[in-house]
PyMOL Python script that loads the backbone (N, CA, C, O; Angstrom):
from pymol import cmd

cmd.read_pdbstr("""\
ATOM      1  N   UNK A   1     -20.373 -29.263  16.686  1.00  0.00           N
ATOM      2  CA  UNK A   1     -19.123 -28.633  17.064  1.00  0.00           C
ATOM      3  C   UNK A   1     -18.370 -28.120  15.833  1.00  0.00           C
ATOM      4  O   UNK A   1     -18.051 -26.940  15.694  1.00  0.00           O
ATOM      5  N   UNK A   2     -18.199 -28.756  15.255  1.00  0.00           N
ATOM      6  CA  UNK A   2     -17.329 -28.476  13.701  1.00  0.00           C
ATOM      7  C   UNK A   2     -18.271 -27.299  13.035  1.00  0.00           C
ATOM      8  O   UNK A   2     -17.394 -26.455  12.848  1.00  0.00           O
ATOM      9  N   UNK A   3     -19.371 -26.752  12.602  1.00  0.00           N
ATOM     10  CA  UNK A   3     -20.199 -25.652  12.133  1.00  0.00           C
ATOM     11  C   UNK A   3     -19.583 -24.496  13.288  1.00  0.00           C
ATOM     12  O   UNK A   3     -19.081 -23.439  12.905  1.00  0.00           O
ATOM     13  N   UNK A   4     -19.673 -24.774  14.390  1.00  0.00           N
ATOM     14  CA  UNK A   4     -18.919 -23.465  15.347  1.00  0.00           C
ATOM     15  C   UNK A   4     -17.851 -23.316  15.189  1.00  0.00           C
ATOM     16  O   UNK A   4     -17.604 -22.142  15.466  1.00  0.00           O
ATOM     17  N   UNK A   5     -16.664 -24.015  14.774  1.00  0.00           N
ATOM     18  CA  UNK A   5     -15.231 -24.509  14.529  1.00  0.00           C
ATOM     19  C   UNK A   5     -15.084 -23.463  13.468  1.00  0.00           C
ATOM     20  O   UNK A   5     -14.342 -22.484  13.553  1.00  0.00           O
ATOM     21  N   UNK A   6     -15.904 -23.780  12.405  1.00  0.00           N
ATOM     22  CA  UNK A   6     -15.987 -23.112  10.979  1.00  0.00           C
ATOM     23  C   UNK A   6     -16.683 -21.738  11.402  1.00  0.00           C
ATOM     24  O   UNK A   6     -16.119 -20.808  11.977  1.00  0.00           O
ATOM     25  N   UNK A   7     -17.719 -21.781  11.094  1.00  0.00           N
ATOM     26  CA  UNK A   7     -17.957 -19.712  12.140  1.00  0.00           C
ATOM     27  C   UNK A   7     -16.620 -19.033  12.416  1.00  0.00           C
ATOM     28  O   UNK A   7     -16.091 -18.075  11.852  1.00  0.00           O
ATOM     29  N   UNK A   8     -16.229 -19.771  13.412  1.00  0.00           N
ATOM     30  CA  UNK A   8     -14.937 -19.209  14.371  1.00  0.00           C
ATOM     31  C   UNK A   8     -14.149 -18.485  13.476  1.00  0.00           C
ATOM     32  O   UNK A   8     -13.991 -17.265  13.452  1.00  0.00           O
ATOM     33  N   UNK A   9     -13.538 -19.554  12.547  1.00  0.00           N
ATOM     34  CA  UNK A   9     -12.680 -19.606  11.219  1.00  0.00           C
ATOM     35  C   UNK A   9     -12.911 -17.700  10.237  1.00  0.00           C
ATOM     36  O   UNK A   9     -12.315 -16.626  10.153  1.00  0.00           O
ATOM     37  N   UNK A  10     -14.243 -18.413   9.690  1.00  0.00           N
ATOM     38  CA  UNK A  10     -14.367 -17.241   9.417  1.00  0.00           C
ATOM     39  C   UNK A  10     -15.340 -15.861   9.952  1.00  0.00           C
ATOM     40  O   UNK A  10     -16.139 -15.252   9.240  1.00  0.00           O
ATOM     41  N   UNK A  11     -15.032 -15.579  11.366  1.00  0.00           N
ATOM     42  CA  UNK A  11     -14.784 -14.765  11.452  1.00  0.00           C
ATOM     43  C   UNK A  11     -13.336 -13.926  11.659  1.00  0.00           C
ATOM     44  O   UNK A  11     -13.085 -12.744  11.427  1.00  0.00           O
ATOM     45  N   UNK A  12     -12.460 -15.038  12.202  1.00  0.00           N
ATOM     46  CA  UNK A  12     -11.140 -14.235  12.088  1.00  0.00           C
ATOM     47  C   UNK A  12     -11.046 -14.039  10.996  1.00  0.00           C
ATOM     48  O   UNK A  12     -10.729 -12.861  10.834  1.00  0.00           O
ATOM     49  N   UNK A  13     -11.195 -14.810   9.642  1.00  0.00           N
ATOM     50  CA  UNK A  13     -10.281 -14.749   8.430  1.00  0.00           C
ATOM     51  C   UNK A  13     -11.381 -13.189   8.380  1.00  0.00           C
ATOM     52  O   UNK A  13     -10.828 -12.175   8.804  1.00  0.00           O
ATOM     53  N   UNK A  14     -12.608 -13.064   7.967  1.00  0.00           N
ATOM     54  CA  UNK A  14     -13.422 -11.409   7.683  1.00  0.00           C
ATOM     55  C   UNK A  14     -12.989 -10.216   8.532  1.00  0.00           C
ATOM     56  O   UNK A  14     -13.304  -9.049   8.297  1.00  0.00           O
ATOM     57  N   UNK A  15     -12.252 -10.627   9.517  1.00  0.00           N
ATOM     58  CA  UNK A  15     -11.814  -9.638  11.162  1.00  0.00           C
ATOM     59  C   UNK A  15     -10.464  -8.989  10.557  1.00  0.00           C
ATOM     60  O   UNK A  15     -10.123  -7.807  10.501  1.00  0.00           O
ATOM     61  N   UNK A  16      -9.588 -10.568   9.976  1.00  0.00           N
ATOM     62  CA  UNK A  16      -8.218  -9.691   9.279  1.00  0.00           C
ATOM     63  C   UNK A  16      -8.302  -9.248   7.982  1.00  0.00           C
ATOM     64  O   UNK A  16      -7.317  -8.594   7.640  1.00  0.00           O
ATOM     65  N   UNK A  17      -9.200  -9.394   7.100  1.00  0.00           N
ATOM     66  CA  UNK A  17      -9.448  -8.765   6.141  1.00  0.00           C
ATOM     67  C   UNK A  17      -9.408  -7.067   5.996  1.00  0.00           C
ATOM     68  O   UNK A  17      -8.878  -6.196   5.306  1.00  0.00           O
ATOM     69  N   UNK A  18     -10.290  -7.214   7.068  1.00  0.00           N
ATOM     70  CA  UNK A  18     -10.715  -5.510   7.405  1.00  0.00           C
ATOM     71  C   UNK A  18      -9.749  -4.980   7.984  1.00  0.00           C
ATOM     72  O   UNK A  18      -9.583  -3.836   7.561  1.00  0.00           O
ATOM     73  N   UNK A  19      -8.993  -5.284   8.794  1.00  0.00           N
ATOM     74  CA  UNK A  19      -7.882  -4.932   9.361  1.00  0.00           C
ATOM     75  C   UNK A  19      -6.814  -3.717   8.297  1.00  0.00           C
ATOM     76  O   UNK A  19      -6.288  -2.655   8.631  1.00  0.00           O
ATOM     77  N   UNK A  20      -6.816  -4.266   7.288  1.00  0.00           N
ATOM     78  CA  UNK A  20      -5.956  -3.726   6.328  1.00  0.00           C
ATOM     79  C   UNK A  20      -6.873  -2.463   5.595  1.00  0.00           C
ATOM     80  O   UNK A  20      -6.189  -1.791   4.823  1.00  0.00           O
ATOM     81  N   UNK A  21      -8.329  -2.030   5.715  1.00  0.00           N
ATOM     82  CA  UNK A  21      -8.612  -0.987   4.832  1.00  0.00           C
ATOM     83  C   UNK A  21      -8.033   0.300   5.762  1.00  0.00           C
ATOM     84  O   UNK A  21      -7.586   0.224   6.906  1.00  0.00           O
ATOM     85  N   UNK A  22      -8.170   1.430   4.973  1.00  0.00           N
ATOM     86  CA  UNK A  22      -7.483   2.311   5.303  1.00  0.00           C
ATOM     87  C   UNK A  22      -5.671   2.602   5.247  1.00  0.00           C
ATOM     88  O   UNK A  22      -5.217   3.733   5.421  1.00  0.00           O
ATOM     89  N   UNK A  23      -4.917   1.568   5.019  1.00  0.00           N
ATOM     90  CA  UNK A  23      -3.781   1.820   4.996  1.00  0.00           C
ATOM     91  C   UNK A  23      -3.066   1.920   3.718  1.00  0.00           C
ATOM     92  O   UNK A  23      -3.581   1.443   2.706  1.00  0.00           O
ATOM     93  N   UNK A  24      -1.826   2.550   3.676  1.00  0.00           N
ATOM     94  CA  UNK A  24      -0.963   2.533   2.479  1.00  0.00           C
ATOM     95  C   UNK A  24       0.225   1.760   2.633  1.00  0.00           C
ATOM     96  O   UNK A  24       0.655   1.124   3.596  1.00  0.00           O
ATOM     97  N   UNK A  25       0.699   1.963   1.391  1.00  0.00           N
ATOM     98  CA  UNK A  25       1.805   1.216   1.002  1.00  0.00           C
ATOM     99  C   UNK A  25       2.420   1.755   0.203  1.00  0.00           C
ATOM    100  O   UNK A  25       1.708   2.248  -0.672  1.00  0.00           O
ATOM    101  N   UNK A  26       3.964   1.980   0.017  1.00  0.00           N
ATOM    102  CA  UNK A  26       4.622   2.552  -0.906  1.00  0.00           C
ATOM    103  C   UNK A  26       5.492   1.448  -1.456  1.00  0.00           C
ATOM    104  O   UNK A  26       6.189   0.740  -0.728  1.00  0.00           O
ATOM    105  N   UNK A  27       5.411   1.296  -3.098  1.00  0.00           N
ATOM    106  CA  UNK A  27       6.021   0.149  -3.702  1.00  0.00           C
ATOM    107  C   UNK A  27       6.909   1.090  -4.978  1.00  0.00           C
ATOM    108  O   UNK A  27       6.966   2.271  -5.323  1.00  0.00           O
ATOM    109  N   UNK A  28       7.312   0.242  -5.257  1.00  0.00           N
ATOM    110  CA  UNK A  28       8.412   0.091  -6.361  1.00  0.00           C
ATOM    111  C   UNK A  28       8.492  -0.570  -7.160  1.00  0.00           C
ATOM    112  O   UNK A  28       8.781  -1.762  -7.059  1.00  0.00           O
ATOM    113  N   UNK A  29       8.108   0.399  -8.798  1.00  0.00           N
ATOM    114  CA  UNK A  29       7.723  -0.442 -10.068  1.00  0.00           C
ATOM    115  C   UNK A  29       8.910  -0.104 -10.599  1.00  0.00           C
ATOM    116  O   UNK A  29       9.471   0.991 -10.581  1.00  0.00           O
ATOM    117  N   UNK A  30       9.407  -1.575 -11.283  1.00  0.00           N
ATOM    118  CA  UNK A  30      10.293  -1.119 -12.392  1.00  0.00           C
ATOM    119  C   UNK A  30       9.769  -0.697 -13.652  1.00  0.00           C
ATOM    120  O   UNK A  30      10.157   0.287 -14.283  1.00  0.00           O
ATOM    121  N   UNK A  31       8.758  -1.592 -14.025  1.00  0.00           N
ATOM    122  CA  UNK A  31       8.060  -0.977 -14.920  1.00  0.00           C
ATOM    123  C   UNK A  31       8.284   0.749 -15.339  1.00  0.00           C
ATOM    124  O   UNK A  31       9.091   1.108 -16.195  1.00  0.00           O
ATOM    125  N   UNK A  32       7.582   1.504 -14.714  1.00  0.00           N
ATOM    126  CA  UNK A  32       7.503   2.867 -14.599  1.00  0.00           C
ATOM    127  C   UNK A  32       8.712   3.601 -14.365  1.00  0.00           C
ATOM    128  O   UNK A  32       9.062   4.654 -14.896  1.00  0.00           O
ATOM    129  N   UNK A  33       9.604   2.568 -13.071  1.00  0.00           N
ATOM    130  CA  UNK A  33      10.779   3.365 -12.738  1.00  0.00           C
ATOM    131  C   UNK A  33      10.203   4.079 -11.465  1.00  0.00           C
ATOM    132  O   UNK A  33      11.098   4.870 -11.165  1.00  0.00           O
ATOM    133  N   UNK A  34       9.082   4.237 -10.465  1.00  0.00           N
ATOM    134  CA  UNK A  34       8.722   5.486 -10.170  1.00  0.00           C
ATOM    135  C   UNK A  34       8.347   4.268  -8.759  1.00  0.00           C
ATOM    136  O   UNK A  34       8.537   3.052  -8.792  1.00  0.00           O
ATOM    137  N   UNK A  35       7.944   4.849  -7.945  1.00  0.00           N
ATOM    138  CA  UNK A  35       6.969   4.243  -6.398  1.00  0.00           C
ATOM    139  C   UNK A  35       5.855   4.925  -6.564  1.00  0.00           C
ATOM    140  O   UNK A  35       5.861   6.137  -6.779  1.00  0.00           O
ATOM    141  N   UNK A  36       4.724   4.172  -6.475  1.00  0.00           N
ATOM    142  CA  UNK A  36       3.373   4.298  -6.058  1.00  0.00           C
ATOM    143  C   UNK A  36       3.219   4.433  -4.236  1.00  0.00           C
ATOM    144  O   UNK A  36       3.944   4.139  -3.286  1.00  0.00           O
ATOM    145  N   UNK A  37       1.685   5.119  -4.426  1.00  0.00           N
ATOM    146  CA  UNK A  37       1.217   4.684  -2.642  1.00  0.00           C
ATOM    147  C   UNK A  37       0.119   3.848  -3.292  1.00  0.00           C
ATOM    148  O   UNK A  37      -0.572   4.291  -4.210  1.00  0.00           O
ATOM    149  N   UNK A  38      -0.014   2.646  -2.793  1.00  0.00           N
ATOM    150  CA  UNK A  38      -0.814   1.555  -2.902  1.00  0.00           C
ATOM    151  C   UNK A  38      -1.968   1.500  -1.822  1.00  0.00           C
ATOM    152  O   UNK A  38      -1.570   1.936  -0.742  1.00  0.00           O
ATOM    153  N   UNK A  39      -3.316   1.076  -1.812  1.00  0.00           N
ATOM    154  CA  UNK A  39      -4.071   1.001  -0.579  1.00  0.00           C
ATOM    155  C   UNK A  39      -4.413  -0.789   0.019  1.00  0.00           C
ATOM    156  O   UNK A  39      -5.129  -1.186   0.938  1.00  0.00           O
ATOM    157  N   UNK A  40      -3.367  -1.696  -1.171  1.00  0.00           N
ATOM    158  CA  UNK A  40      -3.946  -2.493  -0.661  1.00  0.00           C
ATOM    159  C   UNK A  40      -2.063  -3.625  -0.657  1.00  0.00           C
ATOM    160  O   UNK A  40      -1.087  -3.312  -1.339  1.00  0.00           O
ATOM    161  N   UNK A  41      -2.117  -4.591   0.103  1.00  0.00           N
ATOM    162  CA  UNK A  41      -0.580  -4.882   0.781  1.00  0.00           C
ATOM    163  C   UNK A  41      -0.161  -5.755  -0.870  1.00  0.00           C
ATOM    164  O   UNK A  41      -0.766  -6.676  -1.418  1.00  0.00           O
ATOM    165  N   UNK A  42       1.029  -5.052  -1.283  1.00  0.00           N
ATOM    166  CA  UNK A  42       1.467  -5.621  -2.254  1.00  0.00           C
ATOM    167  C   UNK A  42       1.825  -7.006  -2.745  1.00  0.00           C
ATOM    168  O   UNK A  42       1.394  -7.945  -2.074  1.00  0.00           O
ATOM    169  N   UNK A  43       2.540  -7.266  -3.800  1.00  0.00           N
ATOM    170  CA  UNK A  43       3.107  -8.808  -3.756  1.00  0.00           C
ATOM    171  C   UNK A  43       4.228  -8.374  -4.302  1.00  0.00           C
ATOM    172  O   UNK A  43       4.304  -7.523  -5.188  1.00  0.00           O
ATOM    173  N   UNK A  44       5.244  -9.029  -3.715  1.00  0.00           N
ATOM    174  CA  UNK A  44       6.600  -8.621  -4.501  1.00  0.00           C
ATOM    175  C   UNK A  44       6.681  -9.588  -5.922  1.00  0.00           C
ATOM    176  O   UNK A  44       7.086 -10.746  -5.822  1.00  0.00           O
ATOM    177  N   UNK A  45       6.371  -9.167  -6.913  1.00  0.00           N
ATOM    178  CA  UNK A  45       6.467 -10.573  -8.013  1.00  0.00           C
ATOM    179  C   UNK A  45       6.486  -9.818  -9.164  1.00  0.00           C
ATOM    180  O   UNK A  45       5.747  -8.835  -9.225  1.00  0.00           O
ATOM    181  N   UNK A  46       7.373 -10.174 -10.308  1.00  0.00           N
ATOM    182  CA  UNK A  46       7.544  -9.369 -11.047  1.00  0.00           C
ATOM    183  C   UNK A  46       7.481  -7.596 -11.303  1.00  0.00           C
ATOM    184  O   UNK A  46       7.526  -6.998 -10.228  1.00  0.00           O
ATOM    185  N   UNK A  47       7.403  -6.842 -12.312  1.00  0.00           N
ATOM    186  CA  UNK A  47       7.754  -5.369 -11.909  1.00  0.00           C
ATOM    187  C   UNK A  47       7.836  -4.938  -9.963  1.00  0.00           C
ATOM    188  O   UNK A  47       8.803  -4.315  -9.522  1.00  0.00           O
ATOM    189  N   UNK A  48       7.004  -5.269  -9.306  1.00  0.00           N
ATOM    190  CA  UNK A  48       6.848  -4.579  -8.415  1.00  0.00           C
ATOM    191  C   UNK A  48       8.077  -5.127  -7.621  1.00  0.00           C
ATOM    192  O   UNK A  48       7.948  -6.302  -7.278  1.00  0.00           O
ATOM    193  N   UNK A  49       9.372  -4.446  -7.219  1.00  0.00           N
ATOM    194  CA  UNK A  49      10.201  -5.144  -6.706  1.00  0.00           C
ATOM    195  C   UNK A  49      10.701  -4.601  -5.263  1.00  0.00           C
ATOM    196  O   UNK A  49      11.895  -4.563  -4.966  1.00  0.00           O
ATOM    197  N   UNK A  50       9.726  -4.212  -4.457  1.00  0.00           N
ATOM    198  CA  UNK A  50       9.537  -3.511  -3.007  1.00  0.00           C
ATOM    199  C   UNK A  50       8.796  -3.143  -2.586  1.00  0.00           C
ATOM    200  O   UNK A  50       8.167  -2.378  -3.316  1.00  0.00           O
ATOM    201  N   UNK A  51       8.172  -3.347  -0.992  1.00  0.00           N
ATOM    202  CA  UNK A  51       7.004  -3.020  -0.800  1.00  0.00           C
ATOM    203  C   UNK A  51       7.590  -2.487   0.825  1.00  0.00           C
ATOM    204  O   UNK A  51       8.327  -3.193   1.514  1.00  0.00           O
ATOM    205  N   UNK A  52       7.127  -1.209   1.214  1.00  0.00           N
ATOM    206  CA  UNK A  52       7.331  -0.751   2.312  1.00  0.00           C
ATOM    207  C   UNK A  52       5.837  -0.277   3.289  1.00  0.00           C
ATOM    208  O   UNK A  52       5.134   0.540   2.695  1.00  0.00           O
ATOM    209  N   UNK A  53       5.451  -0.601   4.331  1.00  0.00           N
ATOM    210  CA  UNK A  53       4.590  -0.453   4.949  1.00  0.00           C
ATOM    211  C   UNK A  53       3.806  -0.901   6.069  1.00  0.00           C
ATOM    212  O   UNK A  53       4.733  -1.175   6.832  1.00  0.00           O
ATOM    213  N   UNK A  54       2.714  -1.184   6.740  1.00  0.00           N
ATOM    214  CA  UNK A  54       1.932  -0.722   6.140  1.00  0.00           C
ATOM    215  C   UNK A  54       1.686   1.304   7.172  1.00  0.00           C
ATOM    216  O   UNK A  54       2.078   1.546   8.313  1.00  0.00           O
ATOM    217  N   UNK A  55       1.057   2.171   6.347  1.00  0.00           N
ATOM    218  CA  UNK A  55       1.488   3.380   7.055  1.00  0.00           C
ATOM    219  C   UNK A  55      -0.303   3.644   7.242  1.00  0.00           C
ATOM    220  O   UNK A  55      -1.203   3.186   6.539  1.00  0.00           O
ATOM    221  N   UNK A  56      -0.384   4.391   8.242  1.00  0.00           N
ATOM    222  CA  UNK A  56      -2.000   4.802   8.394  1.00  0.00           C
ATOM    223  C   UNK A  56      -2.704   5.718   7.655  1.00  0.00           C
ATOM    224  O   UNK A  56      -3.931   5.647   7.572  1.00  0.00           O
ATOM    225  N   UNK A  57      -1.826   6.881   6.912  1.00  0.00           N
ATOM    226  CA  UNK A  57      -2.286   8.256   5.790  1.00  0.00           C
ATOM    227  C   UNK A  57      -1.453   8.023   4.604  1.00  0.00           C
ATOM    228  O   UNK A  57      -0.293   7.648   4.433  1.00  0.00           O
ATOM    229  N   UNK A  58      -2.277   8.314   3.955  1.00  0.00           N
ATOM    230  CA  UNK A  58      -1.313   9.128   2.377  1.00  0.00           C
ATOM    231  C   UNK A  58      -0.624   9.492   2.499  1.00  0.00           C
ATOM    232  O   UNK A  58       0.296   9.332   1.697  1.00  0.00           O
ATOM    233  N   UNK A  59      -0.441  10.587   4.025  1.00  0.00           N
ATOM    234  CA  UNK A  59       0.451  11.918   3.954  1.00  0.00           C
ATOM    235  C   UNK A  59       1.716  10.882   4.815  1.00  0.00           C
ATOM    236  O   UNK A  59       2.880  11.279   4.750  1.00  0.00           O
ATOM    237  N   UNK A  60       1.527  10.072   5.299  1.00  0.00           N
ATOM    238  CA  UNK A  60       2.947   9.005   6.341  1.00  0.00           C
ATOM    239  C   UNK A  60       3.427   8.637   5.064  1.00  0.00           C
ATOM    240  O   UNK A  60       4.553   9.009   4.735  1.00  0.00           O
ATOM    241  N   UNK A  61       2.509   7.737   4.047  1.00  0.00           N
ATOM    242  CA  UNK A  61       3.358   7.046   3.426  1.00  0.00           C
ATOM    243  C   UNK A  61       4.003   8.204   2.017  1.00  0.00           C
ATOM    244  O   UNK A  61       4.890   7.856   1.238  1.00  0.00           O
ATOM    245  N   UNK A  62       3.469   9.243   1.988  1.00  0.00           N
ATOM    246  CA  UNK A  62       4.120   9.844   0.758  1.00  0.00           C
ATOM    247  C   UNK A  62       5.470  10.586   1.709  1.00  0.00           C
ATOM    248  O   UNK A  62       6.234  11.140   0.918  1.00  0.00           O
ATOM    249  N   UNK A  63       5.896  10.719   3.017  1.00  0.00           N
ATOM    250  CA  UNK A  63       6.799  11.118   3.773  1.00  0.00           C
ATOM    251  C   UNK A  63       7.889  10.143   3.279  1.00  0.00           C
ATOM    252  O   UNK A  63       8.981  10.196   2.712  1.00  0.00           O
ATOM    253  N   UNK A  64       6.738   8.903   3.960  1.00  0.00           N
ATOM    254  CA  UNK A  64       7.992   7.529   3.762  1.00  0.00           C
ATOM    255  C   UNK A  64       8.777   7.336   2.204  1.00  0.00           C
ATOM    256  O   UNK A  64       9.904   6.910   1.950  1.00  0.00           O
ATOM    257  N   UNK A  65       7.957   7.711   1.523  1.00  0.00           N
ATOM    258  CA  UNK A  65       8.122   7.641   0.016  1.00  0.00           C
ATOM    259  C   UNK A  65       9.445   8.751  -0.075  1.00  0.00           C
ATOM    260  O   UNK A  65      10.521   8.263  -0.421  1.00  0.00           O
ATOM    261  N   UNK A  66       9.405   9.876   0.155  1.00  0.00           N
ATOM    262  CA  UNK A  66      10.596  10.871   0.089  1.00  0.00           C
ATOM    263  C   UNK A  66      11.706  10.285   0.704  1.00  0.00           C
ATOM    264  O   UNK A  66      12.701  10.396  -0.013  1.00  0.00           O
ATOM    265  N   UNK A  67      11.895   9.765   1.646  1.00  0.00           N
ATOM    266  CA  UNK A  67      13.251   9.175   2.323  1.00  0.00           C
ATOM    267  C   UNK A  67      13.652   8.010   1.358  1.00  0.00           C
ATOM    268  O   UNK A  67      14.836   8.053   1.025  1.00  0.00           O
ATOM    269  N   UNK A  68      13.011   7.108   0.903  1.00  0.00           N
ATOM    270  CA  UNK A  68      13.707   5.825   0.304  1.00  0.00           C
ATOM    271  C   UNK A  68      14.498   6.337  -0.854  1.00  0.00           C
ATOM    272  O   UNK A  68      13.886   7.061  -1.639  1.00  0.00           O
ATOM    273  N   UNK A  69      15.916   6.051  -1.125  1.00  0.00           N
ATOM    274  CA  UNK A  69      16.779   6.414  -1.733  1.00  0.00           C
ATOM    275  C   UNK A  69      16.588   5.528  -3.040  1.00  0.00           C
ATOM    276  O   UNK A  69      17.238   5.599  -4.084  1.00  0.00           O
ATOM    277  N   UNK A  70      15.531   4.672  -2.724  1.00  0.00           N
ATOM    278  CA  UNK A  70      14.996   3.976  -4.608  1.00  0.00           C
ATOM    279  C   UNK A  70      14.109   4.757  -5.056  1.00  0.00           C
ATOM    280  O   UNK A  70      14.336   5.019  -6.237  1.00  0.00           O
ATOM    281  N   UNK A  71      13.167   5.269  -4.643  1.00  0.00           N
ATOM    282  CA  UNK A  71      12.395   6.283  -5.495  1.00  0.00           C
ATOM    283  C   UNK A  71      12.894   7.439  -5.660  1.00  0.00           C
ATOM    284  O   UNK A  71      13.519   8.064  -4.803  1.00  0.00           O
ATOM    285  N   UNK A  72      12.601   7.872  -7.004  1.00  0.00           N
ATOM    286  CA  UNK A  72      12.995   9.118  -7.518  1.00  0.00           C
ATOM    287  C   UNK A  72      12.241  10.410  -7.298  1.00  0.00           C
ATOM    288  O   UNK A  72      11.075  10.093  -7.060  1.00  0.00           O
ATOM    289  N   UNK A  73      12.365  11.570  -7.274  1.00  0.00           N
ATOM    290  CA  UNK A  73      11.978  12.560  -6.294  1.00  0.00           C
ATOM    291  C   UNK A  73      10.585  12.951  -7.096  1.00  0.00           C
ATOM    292  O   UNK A  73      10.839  12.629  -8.256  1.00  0.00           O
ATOM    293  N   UNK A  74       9.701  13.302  -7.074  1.00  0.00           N
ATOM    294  CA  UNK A  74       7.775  13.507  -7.547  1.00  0.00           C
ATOM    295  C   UNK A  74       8.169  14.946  -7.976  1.00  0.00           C
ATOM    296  O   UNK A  74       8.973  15.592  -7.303  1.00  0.00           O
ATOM    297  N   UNK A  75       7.689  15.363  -8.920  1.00  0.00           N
ATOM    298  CA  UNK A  75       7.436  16.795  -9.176  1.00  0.00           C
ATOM    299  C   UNK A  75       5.821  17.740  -9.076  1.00  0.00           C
ATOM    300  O   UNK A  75       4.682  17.521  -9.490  1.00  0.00           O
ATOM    301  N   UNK A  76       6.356  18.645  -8.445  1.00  0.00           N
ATOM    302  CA  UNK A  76       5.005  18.905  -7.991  1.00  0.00           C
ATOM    303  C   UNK A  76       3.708  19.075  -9.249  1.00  0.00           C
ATOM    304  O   UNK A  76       2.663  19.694  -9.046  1.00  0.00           O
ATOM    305  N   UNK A  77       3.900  18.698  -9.953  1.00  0.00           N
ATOM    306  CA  UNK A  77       2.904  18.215 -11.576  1.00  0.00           C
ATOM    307  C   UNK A  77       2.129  16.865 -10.939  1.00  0.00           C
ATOM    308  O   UNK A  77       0.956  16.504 -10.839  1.00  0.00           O
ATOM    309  N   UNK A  78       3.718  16.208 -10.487  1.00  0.00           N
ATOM    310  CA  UNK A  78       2.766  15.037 -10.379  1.00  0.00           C
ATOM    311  C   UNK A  78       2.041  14.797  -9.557  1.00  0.00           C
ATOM    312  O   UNK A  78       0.933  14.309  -9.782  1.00  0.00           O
ATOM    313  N   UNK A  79       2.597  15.150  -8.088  1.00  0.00           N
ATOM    314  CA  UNK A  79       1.262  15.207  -6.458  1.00  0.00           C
ATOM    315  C   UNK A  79       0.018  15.839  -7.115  1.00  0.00           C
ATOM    316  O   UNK A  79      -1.046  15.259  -6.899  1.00  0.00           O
ATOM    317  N   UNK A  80       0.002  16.729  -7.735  1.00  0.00           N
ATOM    318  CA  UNK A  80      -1.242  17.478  -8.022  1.00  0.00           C
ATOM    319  C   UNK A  80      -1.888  16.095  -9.492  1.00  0.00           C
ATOM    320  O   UNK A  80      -2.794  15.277  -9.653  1.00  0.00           O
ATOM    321  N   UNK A  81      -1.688  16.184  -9.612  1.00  0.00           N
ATOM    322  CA  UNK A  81      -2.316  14.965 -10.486  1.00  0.00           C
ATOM    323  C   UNK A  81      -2.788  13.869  -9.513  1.00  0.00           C
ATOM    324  O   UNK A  81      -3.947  13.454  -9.494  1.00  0.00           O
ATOM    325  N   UNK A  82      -1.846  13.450  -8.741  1.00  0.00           N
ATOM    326  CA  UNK A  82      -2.264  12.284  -7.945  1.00  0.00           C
ATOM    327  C   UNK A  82      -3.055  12.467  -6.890  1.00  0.00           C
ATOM    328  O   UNK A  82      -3.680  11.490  -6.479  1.00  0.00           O
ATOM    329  N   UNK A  83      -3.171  13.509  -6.352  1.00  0.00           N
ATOM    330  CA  UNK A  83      -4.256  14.173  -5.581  1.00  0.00           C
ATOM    331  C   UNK A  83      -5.395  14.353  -6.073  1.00  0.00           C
ATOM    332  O   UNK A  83      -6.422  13.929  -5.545  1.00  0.00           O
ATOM    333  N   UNK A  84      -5.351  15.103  -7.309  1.00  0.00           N
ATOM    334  CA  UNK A  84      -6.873  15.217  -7.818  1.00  0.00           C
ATOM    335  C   UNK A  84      -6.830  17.007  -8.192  1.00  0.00           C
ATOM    336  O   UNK A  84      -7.417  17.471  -9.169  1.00  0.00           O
ATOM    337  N   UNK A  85      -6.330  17.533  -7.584  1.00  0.00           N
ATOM    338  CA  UNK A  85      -6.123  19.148  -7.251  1.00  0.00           C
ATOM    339  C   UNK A  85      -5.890  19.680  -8.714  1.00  0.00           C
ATOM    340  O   UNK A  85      -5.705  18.885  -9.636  1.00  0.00           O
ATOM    341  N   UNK A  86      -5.900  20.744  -8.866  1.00  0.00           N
ATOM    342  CA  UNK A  86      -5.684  21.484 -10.003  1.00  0.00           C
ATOM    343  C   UNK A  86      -4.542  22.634  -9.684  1.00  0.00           C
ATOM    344  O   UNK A  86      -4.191  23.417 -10.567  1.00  0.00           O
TER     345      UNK A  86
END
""", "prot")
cmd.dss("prot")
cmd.show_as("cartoon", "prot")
cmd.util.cbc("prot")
cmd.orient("prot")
């Protein structure tokens, strides 16, 4: 009974693991001064002092990212950098 007990175990714990790929997160470094989109769920602990999410695209959470009145506004230098684009 206890070996099925344990199975059980981990398959939820591998079930919620996966749960989380694909999503973003928009955080807040003091470090930098700036918000990232993150792909994986933050920790609030030192520099990183906010974590908003979790959003299903890049394109939700870089939306979400424009409304929060703590991040400072991206210049289009930088999306194109962070995209990859030229």
């Amino acid at each position: 009974m206890k070996p099925l007990i344990f199975a059980g175990i981990l398959l939820v714990a591998s079930g919620t693991a996966s749960l989380a790929d694909g999503l973003f997160w928009v955080v807040g470094n003091r470090a930098t001064g700036k918000c990232d989109i993150v792909t994986s769920n933050p920790v609030i602990i030192g520099d990183i002092w906010f974590g908003d999410g979790p959003y299903k695209s890049r394109a939700d959470a870089m939306l979400a990212r424009s409304t929060i009145r703590a991040c400072p506004a991206t210049t289009p230098d930088e999306e194109k950098a962070k995209d990859g684009t030229n």
